[in-house]
C-alpha positions in Angstrom: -2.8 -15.2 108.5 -5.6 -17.4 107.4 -8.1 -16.4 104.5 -11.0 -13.9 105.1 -14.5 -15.0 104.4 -16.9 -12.5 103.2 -20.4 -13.0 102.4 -23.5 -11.4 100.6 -22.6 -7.8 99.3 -19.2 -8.3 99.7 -19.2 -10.7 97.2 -20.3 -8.7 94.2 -16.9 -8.2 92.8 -17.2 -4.8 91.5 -17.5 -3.6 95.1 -14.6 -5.8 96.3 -12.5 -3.8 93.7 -13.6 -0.6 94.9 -12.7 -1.1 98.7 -9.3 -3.3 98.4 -8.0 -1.0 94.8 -7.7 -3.7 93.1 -8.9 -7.3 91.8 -9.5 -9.4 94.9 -8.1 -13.1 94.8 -10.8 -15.3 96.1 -12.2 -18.7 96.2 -15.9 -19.9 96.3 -16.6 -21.4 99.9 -19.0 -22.2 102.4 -19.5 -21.3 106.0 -21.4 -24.6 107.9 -24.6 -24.5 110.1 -25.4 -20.3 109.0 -27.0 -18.9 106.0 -27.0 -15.5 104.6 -30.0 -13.3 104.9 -31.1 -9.2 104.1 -30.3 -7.2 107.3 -33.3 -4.8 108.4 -31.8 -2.1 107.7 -33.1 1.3 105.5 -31.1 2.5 102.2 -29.3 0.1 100.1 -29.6 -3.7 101.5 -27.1 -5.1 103.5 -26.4 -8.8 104.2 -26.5 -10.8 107.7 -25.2 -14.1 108.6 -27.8 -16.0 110.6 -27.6 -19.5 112.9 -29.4 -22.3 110.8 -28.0 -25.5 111.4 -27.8 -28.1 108.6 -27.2 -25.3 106.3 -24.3 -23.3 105.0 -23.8 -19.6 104.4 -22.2 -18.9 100.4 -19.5 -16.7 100.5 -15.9 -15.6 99.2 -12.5 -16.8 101.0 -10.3 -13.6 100.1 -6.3 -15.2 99.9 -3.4 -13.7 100.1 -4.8 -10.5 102.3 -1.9 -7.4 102.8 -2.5 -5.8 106.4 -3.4 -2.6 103.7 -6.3 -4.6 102.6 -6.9 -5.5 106.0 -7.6 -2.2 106.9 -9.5 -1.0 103.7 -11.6 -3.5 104.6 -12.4 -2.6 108.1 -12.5 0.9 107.2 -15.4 0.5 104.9 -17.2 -2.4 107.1 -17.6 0.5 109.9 -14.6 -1.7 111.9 -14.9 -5.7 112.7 -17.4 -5.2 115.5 -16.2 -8.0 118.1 -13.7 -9.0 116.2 -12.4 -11.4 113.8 -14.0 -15.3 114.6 -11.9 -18.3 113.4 -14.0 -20.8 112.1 -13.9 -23.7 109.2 -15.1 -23.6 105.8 -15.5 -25.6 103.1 -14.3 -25.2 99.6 -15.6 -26.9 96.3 -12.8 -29.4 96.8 -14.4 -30.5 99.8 -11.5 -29.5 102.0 -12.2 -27.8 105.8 -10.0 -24.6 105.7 -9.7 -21.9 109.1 -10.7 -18.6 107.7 -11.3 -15.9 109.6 -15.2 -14.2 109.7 -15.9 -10.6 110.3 -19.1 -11.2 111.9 -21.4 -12.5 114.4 -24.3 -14.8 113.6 -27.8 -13.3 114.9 -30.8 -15.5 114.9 -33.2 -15.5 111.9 -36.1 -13.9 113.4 -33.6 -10.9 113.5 -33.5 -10.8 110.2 -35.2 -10.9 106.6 -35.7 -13.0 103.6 -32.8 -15.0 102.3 -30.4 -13.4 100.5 -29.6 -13.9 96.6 -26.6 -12.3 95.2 -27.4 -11.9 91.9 -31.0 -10.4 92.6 -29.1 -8.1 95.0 -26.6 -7.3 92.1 -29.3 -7.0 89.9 -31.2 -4.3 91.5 -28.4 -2.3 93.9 -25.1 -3.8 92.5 -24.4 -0.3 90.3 -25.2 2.3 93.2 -23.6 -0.5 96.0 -20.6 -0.2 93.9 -20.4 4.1 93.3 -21.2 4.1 97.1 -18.1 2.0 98.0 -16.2 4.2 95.6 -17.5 7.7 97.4 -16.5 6.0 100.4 -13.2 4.6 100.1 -12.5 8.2 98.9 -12.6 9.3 102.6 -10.0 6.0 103.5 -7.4 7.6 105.3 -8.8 11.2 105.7 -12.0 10.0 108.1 -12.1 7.1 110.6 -14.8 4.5 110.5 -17.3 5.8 113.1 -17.5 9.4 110.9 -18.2 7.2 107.8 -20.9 5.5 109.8 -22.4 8.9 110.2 -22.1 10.2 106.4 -23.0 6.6 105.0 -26.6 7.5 104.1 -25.0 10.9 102.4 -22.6 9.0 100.6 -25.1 6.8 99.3 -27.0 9.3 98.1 -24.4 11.0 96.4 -24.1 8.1 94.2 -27.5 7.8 94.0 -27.1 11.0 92.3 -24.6 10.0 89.5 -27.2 7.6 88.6 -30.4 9.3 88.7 -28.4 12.0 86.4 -28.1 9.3 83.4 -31.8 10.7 82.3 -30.9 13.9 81.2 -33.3 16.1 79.3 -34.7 17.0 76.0 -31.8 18.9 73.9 -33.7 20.2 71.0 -32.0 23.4 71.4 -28.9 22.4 72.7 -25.9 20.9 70.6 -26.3 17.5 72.4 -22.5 17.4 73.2 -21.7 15.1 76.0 -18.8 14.0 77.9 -16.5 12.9 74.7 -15.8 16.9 74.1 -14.5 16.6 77.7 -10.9 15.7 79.1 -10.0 15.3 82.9 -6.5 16.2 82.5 -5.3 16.1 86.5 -7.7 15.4 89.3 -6.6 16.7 92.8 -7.7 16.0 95.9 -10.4 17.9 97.8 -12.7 18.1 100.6 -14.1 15.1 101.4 -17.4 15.4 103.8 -20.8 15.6 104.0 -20.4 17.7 100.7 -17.3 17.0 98.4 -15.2 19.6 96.4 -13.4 18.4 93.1 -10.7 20.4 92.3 -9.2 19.2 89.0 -7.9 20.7 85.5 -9.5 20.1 82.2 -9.4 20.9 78.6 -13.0 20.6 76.4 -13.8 21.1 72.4 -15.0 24.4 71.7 -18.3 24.6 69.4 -16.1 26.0 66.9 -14.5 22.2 66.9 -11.0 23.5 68.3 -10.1 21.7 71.9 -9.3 24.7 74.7 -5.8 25.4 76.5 -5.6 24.0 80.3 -7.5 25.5 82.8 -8.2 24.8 86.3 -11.7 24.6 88.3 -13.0 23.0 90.4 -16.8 21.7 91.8 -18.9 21.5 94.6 -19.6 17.8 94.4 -23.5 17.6 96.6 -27.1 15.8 96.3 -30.0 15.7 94.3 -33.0 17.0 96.0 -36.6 17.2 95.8 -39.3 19.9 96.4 -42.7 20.1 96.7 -45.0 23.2 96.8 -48.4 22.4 98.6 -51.1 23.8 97.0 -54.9 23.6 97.3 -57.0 24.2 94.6 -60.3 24.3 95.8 -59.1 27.6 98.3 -56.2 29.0 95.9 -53.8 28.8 98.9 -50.2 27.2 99.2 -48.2 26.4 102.2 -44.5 28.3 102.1 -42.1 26.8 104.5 -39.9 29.2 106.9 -36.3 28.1 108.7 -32.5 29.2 109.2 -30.6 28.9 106.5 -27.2 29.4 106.4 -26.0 30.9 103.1 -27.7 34.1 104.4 -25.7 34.3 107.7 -22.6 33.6 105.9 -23.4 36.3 103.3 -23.7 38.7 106.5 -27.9 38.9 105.0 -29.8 40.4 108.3 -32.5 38.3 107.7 -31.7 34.8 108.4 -34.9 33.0 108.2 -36.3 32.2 104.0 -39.5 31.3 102.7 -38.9 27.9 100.5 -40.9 24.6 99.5 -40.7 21.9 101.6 -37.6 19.5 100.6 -35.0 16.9 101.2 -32.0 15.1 99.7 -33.3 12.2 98.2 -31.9 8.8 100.0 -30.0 6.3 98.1 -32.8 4.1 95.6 -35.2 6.5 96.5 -37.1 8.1 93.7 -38.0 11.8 94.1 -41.3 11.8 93.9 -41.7 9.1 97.1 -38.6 11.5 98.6 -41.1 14.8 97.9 -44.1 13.0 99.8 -42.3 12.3 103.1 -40.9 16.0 103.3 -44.4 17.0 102.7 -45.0 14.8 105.7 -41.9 15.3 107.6 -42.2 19.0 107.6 -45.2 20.1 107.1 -47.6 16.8 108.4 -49.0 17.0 105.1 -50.7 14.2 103.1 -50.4 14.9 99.4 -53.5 13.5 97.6 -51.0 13.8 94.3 -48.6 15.2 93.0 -47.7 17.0 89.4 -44.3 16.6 88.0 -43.0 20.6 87.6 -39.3 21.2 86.7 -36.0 19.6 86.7 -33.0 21.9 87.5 -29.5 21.9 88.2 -29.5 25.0 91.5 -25.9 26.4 90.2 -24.4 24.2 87.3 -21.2 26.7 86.6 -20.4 24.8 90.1 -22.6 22.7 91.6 -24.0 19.4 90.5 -27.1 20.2 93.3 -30.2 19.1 91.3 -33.8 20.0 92.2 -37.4 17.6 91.7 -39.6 19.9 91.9 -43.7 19.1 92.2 -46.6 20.7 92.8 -48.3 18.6 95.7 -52.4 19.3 95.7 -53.7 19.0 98.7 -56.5 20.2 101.6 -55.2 23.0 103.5 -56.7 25.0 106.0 -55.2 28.0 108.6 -55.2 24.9 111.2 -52.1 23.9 108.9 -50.3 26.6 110.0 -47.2 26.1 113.4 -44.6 24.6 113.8 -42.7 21.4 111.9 -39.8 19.5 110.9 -38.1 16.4 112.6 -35.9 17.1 115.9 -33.3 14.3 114.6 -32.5 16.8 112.1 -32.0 19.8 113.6 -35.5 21.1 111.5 -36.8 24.3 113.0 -39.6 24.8 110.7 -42.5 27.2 110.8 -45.3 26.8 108.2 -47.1 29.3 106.6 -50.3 28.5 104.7 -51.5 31.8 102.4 -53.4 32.8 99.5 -52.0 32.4 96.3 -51.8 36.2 95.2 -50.2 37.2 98.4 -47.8 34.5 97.6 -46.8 35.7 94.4 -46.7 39.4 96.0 -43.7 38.5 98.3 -42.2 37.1 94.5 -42.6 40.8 93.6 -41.5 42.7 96.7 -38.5 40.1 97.4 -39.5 39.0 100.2 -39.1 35.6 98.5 -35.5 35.9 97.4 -34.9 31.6 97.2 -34.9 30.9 93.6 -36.6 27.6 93.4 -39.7 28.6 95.5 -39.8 31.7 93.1 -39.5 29.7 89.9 -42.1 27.0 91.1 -44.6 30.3 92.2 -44.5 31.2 88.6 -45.3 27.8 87.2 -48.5 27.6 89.5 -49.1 30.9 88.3 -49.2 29.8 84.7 -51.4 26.5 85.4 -53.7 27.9 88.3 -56.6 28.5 86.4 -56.3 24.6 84.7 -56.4 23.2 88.5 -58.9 25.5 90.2 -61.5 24.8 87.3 -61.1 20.8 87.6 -61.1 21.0 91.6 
């Protein structure tokens, strides 16, 4: 079989390693008369060869390719598309070698600026990399076309993992981290939209002693951020109503709950621009700004679900109340724009029984007074 070239993300080693398992055996080369340039596409960039004659495209030949690695390789890449091309590259030796190409060339109008590995590796390397790793958990258990599907998801899981390194104050706390911590077996779990982690573990006590064995396991999800429209000037907030299901799997009668707008936040998204287009997304609201509330973990005994929540200021009015959300999404969203006090009623009567919207009613309740006297 004749080497594989592989261009612009699939370059950056660390990824290589996460799709094929291992260290990749590969060559510098050069693919004649095409040039490598960002795809138009959302989330993390991709790459995209492109016809420009009198040029040639950087890339990787990969030698020495199992039908295994074959196959990883498709998986993650969504398939071949038309197929593998045979073409003629040149290596730093100036010799022509046939290599196979996973791709079609596109002309450049179709696509964006040129592409420069180690400004891509620079800026999306780290999540590209704990993407390809949430993916190539699935190889074997999903086919290509559902990973299509769950890409974004996956992405943003990762995205997760990284936005977690912040942490928060621990002037209270003991400061521990993961070195009191041992992963003693890690077994295999769900692996979907959401991801469960089963796995056994033993951790130091605060008494400095190290625990027996003991098995748990996680429910592996997103980070999220919410945003509580509120207007100032009138003392009224917007609270968001939809399906939910926790409550029809608990057997609650009342399937509908009263919650902030929110949304996962996408892969290299930060929260706060993730908060703004669910104000827009579900409510049509533009947020004149917002103000950082708190930052929350929704179950950590087992769930790594984390909430952005902010307070979004903003005009509203009852022409703000009907209907919203995005059809693509299955959003069946009614909006609900009411006087602070009445708000903070349902709190009391328990008629708002979703903790986040509770805990951020609470917080406007405590700095109302600052934001209706400078409105």
């Amino acid at each position: 079989m004749p080497d594989l070239f592989v261009y612009g993300t699939l370059c950056h080693r660390p990824v290589l390693a996460e799709i094929l398992g291992r260290d990749a055996q590969a060559v510098p080369a050069m693919l004649p008369d095409l040039s490598v340039y960002y795809a138009k596409t959302k989330g993390v960039p991709e790459a995209a060869l492109c016809i420009a004659p009198g040029t040639a495209a950087e890339g990787l030949l990969l030698q020495g390719l199992s039908d295994e690695d074959m196959a990883r390789l498709a998986f993650f890449s969504g398939g071949f598309g038309e197929g593998l091309q045979e073409r003629e590259a040149l290596t730093g030796t100036g010799a022509r070698l046939p290599v196979l190409v996973a791709c079609s060339a596109c002309p450049p109008l179709e696509c964006g600026p040129l592409f420069h590995l180690s400004e891509w590796a620079a800026d999306w390397g780290e999540l590209a990399r704990r993407t390809a790793r949430e993916i190539m958990r699935q190889y074997g258990r999903a086919s290509s076309a559902e990973i299509a599907g769950r890409r974004p998801f996956l992405a943003a899981r990762a995205w997760a993992q990284i936005l977690a390194r912040g942490g928060a104050p621990h002037e209270l706390r003991s400061g521990r981290g993961r070195e009191i911590v041992e992963i003693v077996q890690d077994h295999a779990g769900f692996e979907g939209f959401f991801r469960t982690r089963a796995f056994e573990l033993r951790h130091q006590r605060f008494d400095g002693s190290m625990t027996e064995t003991f098995s748990r396991e996680c429910f592996v999800a997103y980070d999220a951020a919410l945003v509580l429209p509120y207007d100032p000037a009138t003392d009224r907030v917007m609270l968001i109503e939809q399906l939910r299901y926790g409550p029809l799997f608990r057997g609650d009668p009342q399937l509908t709950v009263l919650e902030p707008a929110a949304g996962l936040v996408d892969a290299g998204e930060s929260p706060e621009a993730c908060a703004l287009r669910e104000a827009q997304e579900e409510a049509g609201l533009d947020i004149r700004e917002l103000r950082p509330m708190m930052k929350v973990y929704a179950a950590p005994g087992y769930s790594t679900e984390f909430y952005h929540c902010f307070l979004g200021l903003c005009a509203l009015s009852e022409a703000d109340n009907g209907m919203g959300g995005l059809e693509e999404e299955h959003e069946d969203i009614r909006n609900h724009v009411i006087p602070f006090d009445e708000a903070l009623a349902l709190c009391e009567s328990g008629e708002v029984n979703v903790g986040p919207l509770a805990m951020m009613l609470y917080w406007l309740a405590r700095h109302r007074e600052e934001l209706r006297s400078s409105a």
